[in-house]
TIDREN-20771 format. One record per residue (C-alpha): residue in one letter; x, y, z. Coordinates in pm, whole numbers. Example, Ala and Ser with C-alpha at 12.3 -4.5 7.8 and 13.67 -1.06 7.14 Angstrom:
{'A'; {1230; -450; 780}}
{'S'; {1367; -106; 714}}
# end
This chain:
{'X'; {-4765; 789; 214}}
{'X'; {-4502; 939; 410}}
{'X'; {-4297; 1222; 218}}
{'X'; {-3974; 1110; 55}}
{'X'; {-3731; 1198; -160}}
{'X'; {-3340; 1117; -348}}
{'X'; {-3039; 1210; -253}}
{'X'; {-2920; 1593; -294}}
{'X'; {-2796; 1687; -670}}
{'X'; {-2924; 1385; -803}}
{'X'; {-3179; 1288; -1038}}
{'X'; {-3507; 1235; -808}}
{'X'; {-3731; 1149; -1089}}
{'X'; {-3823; 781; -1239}}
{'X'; {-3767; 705; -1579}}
{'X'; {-4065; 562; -1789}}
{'X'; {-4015; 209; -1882}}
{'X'; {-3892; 308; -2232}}
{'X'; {-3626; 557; -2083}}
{'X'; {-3526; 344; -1783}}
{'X'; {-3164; 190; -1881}}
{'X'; {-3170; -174; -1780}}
{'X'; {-3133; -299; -1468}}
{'X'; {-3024; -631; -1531}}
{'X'; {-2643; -762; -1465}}
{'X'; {-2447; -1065; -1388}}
{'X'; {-2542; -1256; -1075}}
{'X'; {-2244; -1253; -883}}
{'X'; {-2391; -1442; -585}}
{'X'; {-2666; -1718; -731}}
{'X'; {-2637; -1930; -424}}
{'X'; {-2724; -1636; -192}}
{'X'; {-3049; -1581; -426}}
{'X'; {-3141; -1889; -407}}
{'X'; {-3123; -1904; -22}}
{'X'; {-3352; -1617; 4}}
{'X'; {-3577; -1721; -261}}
{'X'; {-3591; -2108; -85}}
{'X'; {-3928; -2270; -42}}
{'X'; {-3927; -2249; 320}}
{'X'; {-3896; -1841; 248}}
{'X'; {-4200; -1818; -4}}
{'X'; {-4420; -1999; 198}}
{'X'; {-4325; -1803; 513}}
{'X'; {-4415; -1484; 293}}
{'X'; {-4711; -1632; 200}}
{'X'; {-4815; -1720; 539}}
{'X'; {-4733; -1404; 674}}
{'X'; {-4878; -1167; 430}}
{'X'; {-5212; -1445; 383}}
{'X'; {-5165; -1497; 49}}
{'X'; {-5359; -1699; -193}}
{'X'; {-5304; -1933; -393}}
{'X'; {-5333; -1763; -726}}
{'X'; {-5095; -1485; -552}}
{'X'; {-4821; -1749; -435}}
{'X'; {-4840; -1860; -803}}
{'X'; {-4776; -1456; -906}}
{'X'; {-4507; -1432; -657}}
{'X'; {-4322; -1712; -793}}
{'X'; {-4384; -1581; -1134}}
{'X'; {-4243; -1294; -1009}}
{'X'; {-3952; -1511; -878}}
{'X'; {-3833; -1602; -1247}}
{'X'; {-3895; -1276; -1408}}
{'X'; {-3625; -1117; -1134}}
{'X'; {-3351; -1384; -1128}}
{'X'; {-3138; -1163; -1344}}
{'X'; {-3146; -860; -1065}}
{'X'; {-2829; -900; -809}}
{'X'; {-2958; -687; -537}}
{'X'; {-3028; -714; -189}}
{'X'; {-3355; -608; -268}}
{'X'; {-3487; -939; -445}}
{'X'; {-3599; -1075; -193}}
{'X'; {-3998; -1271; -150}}
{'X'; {-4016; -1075; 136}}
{'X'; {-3946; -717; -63}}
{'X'; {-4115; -853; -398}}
{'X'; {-4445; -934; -225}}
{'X'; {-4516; -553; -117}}
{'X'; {-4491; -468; -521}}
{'X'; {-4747; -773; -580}}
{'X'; {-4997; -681; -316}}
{'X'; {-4920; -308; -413}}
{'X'; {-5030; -361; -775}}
{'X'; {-5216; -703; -814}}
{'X'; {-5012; -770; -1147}}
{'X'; {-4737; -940; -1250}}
{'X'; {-4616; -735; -1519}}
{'X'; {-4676; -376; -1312}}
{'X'; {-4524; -513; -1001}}
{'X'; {-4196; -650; -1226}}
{'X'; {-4174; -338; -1403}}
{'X'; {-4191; -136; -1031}}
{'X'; {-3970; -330; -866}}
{'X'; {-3752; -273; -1141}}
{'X'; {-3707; 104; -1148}}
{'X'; {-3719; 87; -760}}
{'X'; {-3356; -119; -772}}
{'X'; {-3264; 98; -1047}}
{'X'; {-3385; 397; -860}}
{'X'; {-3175; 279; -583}}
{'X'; {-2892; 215; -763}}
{'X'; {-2867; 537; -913}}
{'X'; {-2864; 766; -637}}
{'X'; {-2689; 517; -387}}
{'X'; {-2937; 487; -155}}
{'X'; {-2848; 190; 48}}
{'X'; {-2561; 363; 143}}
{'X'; {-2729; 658; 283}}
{'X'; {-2812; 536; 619}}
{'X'; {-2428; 490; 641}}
{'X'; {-2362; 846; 554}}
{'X'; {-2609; 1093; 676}}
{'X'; {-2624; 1252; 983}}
{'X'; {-2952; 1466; 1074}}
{'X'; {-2915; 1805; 1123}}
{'X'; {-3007; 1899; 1458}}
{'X'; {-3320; 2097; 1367}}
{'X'; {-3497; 1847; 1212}}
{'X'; {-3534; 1665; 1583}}
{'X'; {-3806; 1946; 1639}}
{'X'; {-3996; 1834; 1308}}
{'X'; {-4275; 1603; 1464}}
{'X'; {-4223; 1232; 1267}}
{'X'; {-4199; 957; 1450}}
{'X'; {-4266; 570; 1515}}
{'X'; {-4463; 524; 1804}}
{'X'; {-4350; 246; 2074}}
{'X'; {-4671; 106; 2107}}
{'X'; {-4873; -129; 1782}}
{'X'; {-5211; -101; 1609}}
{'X'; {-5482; -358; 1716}}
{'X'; {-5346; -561; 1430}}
{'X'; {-4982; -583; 1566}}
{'X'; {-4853; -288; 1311}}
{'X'; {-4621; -24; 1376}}
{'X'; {-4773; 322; 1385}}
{'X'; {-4597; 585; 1171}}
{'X'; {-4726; 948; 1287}}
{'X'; {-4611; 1271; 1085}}
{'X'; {-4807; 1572; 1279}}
{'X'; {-4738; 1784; 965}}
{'X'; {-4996; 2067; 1124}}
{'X'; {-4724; 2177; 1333}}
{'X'; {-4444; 2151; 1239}}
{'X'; {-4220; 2414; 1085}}
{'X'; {-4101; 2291; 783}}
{'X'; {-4100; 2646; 636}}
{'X'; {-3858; 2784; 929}}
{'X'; {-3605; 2469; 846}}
{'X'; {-3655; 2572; 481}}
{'X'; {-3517; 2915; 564}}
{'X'; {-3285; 2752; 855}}
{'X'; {-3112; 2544; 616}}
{'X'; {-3133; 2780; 259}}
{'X'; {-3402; 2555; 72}}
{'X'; {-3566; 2266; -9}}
{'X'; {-3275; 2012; -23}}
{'X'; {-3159; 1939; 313}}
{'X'; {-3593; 1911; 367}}
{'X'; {-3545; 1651; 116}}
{'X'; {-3272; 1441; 234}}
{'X'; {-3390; 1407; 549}}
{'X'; {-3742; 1288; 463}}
{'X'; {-3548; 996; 273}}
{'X'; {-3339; 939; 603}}
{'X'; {-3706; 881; 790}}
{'X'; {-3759; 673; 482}}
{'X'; {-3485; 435; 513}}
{'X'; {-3457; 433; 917}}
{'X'; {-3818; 329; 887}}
{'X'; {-3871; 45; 600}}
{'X'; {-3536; -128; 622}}
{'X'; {-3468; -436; 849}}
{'X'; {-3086; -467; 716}}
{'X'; {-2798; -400; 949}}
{'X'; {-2567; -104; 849}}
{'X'; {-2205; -131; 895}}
{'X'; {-2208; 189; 1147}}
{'X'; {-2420; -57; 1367}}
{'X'; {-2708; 208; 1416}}
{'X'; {-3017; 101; 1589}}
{'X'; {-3252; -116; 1377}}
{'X'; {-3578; -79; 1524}}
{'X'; {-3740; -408; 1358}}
{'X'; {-3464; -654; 1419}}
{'X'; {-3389; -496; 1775}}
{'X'; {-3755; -382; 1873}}
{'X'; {-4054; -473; 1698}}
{'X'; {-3931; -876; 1606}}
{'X'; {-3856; -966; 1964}}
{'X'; {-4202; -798; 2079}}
{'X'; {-4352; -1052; 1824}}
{'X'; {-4171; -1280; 2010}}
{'X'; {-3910; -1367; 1687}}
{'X'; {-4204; -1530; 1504}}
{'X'; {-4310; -1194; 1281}}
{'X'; {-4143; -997; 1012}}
{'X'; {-4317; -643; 958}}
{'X'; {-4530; -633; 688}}
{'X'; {-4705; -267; 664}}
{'X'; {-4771; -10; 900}}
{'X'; {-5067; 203; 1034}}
{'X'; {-4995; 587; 907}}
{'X'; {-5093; 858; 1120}}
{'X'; {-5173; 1208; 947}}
{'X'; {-5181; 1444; 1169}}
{'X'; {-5310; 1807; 1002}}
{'X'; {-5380; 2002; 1346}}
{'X'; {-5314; 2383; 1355}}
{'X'; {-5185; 2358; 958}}
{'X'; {-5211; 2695; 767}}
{'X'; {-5033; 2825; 478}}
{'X'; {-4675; 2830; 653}}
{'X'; {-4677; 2496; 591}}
{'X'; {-4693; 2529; 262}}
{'X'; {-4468; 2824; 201}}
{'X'; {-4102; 2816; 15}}
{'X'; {-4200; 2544; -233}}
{'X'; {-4274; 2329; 28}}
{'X'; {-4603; 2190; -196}}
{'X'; {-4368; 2120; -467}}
{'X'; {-4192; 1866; -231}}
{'X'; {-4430; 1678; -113}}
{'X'; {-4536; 1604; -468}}
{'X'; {-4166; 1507; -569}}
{'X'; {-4190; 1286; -233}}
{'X'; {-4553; 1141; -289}}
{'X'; {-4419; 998; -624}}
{'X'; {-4095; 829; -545}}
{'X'; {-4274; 724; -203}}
{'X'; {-4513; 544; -387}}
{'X'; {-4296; 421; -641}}
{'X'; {-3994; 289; -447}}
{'X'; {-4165; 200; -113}}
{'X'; {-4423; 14; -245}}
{'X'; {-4678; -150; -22}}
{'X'; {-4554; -29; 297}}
{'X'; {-4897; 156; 450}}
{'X'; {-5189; -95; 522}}
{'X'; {-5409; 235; 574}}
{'X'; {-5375; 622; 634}}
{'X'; {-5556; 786; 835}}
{'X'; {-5576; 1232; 860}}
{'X'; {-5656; 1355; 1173}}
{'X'; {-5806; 1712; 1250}}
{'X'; {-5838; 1806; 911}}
{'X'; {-5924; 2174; 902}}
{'X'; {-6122; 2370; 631}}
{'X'; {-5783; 2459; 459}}
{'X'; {-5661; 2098; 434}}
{'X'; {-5994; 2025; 225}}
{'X'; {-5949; 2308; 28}}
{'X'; {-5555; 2187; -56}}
{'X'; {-5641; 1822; -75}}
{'X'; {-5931; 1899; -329}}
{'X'; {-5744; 2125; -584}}
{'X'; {-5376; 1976; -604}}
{'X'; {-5306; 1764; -333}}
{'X'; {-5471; 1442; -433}}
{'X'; {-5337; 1461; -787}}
{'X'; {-4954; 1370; -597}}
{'X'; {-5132; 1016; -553}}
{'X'; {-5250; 712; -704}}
{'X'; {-5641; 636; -672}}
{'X'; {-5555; 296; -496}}
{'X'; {-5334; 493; -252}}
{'X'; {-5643; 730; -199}}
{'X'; {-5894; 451; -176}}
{'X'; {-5713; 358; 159}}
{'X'; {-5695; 702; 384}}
{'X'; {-5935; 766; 612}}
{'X'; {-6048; 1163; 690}}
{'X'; {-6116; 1254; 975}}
{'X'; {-6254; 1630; 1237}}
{'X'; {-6123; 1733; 1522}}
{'X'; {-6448; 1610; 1646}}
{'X'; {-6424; 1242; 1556}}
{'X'; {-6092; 1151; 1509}}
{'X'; {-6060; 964; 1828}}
{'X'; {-6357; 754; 1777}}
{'X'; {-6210; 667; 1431}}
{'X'; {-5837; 562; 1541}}
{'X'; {-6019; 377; 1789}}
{'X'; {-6104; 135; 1582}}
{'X'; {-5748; 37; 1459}}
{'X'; {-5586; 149; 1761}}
{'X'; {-5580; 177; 2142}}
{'X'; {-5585; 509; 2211}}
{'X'; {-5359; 461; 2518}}
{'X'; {-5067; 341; 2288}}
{'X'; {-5096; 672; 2140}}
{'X'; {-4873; 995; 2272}}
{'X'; {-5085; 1246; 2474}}
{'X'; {-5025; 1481; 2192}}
{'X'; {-5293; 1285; 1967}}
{'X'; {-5495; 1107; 2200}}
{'X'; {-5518; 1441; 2509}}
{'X'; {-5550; 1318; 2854}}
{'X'; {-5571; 918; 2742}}
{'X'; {-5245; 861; 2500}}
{'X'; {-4947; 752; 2745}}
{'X'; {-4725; 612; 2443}}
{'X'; {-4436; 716; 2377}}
{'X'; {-4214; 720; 2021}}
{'X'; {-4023; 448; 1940}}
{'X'; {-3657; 336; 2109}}
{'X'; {-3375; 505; 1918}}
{'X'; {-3358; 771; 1671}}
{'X'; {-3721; 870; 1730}}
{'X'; {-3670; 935; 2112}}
{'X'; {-3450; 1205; 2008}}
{'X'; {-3793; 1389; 1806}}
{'X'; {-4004; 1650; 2003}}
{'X'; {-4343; 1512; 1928}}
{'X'; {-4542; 1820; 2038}}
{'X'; {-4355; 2035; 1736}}
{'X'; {-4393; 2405; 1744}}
{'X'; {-4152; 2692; 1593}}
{'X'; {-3763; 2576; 1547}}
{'X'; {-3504; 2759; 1761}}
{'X'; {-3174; 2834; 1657}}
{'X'; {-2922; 2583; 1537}}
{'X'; {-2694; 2767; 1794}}
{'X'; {-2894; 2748; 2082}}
{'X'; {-3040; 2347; 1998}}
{'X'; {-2653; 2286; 2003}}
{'X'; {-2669; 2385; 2376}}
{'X'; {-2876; 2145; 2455}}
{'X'; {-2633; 1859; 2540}}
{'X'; {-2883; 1567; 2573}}
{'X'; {-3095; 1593; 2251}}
{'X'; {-3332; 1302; 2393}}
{'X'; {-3741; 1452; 2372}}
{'X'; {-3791; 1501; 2711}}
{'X'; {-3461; 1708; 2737}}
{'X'; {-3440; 1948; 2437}}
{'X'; {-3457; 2315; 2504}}
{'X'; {-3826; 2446; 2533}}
{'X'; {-3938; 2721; 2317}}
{'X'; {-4004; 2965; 2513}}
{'X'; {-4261; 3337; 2446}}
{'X'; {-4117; 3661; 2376}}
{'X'; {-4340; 4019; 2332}}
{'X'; {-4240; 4188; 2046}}
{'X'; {-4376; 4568; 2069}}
{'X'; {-4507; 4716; 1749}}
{'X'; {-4573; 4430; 1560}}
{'X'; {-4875; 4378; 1356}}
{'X'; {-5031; 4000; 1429}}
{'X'; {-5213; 3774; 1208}}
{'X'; {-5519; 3580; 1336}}
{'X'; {-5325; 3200; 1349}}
{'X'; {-5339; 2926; 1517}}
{'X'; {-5213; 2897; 1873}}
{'X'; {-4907; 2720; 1843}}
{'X'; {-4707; 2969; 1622}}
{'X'; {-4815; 3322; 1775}}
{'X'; {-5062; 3507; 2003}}
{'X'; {-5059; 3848; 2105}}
{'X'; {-5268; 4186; 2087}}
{'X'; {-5258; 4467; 1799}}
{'X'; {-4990; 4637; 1976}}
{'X'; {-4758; 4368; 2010}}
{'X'; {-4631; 4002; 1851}}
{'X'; {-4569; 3739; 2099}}
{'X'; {-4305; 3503; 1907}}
{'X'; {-4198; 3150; 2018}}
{'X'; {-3820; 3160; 2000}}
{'X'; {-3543; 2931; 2204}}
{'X'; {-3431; 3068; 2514}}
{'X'; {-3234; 3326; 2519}}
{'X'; {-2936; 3281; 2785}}
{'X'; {-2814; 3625; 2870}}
{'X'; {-2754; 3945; 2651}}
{'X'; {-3008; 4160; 2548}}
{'X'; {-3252; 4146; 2283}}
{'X'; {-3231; 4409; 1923}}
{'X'; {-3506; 4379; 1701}}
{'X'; {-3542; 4468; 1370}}
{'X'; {-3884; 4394; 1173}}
{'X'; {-4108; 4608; 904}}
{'X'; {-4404; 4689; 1008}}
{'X'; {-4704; 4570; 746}}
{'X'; {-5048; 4561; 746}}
{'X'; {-5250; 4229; 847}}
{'X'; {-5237; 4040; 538}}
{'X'; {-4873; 4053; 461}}
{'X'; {-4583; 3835; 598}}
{'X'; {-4308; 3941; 809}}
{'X'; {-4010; 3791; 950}}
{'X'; {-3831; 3947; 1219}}
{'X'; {-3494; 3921; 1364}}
{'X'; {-3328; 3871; 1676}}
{'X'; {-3034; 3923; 1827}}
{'X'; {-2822; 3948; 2145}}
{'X'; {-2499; 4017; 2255}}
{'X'; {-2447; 3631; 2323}}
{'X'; {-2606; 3483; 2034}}
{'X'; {-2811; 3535; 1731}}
{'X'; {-3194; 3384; 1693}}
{'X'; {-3428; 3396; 1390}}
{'X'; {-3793; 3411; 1382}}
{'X'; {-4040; 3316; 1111}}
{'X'; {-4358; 3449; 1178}}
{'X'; {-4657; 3540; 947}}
{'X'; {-4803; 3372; 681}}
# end
C-alpha cells in the first residue's frame, strides 16, 4: 500500500507479459538454490505463513516453474507473498517474474547501497513503529495528512527526488538482506530477536493516517505519483500488507478516494483497508493493536511508542511544514527528538485561507507561517497579495540565511 516508485531516469513502468523481455538466464549458483529451496525451508514457509495443503502443493509448483531465475529473490520465503497475493499459480509466476525483471532493470538491489536521504525528507512523517500489532506484525504508519510533500516537491525541483525516496522507505522496510555498507537491518537486528529468533516477518499492519489533509497534498503532480507508486507497489512488493487501515479520513479524502484514488488499486488490495472518522478510529485500531504501542501522535494522551531503532528514529513523526535545507543542516543531531522545531512567524498583509491548523493560522490582516528558526538577521518579505481563493507563496529572507515558505492551497 505504501507509495513507491523506480529509480530516477529510468523506466518505472511494467511491461505486459507480451512486452516483458525474458527473465530467464543461466543458473550460475544451483547449489545455493537448492539450499534455499530445501525441504526443511518450504515447510518452515508453510508453517509460518499457515499454509494448506493444496497451497504447499502451489508453492512447490511454483518451485519448478522458477528454477530457471538466478536471483536472490527466488526464494519460498519471497515466492509465497506472490502465492498468497494472487491465489494462482500462473498469476503469481508471471508477477514474480516482472518483479525480478523489474528489479533487474532499474538496479534496485543496489539502491540501498547507494542512496543517501536528503535531509528534508526526515520531516516527512513515515515510519515503522517500535512496538507490534496484537498479531506480532510490524506497524508501518505514513501520516500523509501532514506532511508536506508539496513543499519538498518545490524544495527539491519536482517529483523525482519524491520518488526515489519513497523506494528507499520501500527497500529499508521489506528487505531482510544485509547490504555491504552494513546499514541497520531492522528485521535481522530488531524484530527477529524480539520473536526470540524463531519468526521471519511475514506482512505488516499499515497505518493510513489522512489527518489535517487538504489539497496541498495533492498539489505539483503529487496525485500522479502516488498512482505511479500504487502500481509498482503492488506489483513488485507483493503480499507485504496483511490489512490497511485510514485513519481520520476527512470529507475531502472521500471525495479523492471516490473519483480517482481507488482506480490506483486492485479490488483485492481494496477489499482489505479499513476506513475509519476522527471519531472512531481508536476504537477500530484497537482491535488489531494496543493503542499504547502507538506514538502519542495517533493514539493522544494513551500512545507511548515510539518509531522503530535506526533510520526511522531520525523521522519527526508529528510532520508539519519543512524548513530550509540550510537551516535542517544546523541541526547537528538529526535524531526526532532533536531536530530543529518549526517555529510561528506573523506575516503582515497577507490574505489567509481557512486550513487546517497545522500549516497556518492567523487573522485577515496578517499570515502566521510555520518556518525554521531563524538565528539572527532580519527578516524581508516579499509576497503578492491575492484574494482568498488563490495560492500564494511567500519568501523569506535574512541577512544570515535564506528560508522559503509554501503556504496556500
Amino acid at each position: 500500500m505504501a507509495p513507491f516508485s523506480g529509480n530516477s531516469g529510468r523506466s518505472s513502468s511494467l511491461e505486459t507479459e507480451e512486452e516483458q523481455p525474458s527473465s530467464k538466464k543461466q543458473i550460475t549458483n544451483a547449489e545455493d538454490q537448492d539450499l534455499l529451496w530445501s525441504q526443511a525451508n518450504v515447510t518452515a514457509v508453510a508453517e509460518l505463513w499457515e499454509l494448506s495443503e493444496d497451497e504447499v502443493d502451489s508453492l512447490k509448483k511454483l518451485q519448478a516453474l522458477l528454477q530457471d531465475i538466478d536471483h536472490w529473490k527466488n526464494d519460498p520465503y519471497e515466492v509465497v507473498r506472490y502465492l498468497r497475493e494472487y491465489g494462482n499459480v500462473k498469476k503469481a509466476e508471471t508477477m514474480f517474474r516482472k518483479m525480478v525483471h523489474w528489479r533487474v532493470e532499474n538496479d534496485v538491489d543496489s539502491f540501498l547501497d547507494t542512496y543517501t536521504p536528503p535531509i528534508l525528507f526526515r520531516y516527512l512523517p513515515v515510519f515503522l513503529c517500535q512496538g507490534l500489532d496484537r498479531d506480532g506484525r510490524p506497524i508501518y504508519v505514513e501520516r500523509f495528512g501532514v506532511g508536506d510533500q508539496y513543499g519538498l516537491v518545490l524544495a527539491y525541483g519536482g517529483i523525482e527526488p519524491m520518488a526515489q525516496y519513497t523506494q528507499f522507505v520501500r527497500e529499508l522496510t521489506t528487505t531482510r538482506r544485509r547490504t555491504p555498507t552494513g546499514r541497520f537491518c531492522w528485521q535481522r537486528d530488531y524484530y527477529e530477536p524480539l520473536m526470540g529468533g524463531k519468526k521471519r516477518l511475514t506482512q505488516f499492519t499499515a497505518i493510513m493516517d489522512m489527518q489535517d489533509l487538504n489539497h496541498r497534498n495533492l498539489r505539483g503532480g503529487l496525485l500522479g505519483l502516488l498512482q505511479r507508486m500504487a502500481r509498482i507497489s503492488q506489483d513488485c512488493y507483493a503480499g507485504v500488507a496483511k490489512r490497511v487501515i485510514i485513519l481520520r479520513a476527512p470529507a475531502i479524502f472521500e471525495w479523492g478516494w471516490n473519483s480517482v484514488v481507488k482506480h490506483f488499486f486492485d479490488e483485492h488490495i481494496r477489499k482489505m483497508i479499513t476506513f475509519t472518522s476522527a471519531e472512531d478510529y481508536l476504537q477500530v485500531m484497537d482491535k488489531y493493536i494496543d493503542l499504547e504501542v502507538l506514538p502519542d501522535c495517533l493514539a493522544p494522551g494513551i500512545g507511548k511508542g515510539k518509531a522503530m531503532p535506526g533510520f526511522f528514529e531520525t523521522v519527526r513523526l508529528e510532520g508539519g511544514l519543512i524548513p530550509t535545507e540550510k537551516e535542517a543542516n544546523k541541526v547537528h543531531d538529526t535524531t526526532r527528538d532533536h531536530l530543529e522545531p518549526l517555529q510561528e512567524i506573523f506575516i503582515p498583509g497577507r490574505p489567509q485561507h481557512p486550513r487546517n491548523n497545522h500549516h497556518t493560522t492567523a487573522s485577515s490582516s496578517s499570515s502566521r507561517v510555520r518556518v525554521g528558526s531563524l538565528l539572527k538577521g532580519t527578516w524581508e518579505v516579499s509576497s503578492t497579495a491575492t484574494d482568498d481563493t488563490d495560492a500564494t507563496d511567500a519568501s523569506i529572507r535574512s541577512t544570515s540565511t535564506e528560508v522559503t515558505v509554501y503556504s496556500g492551497y
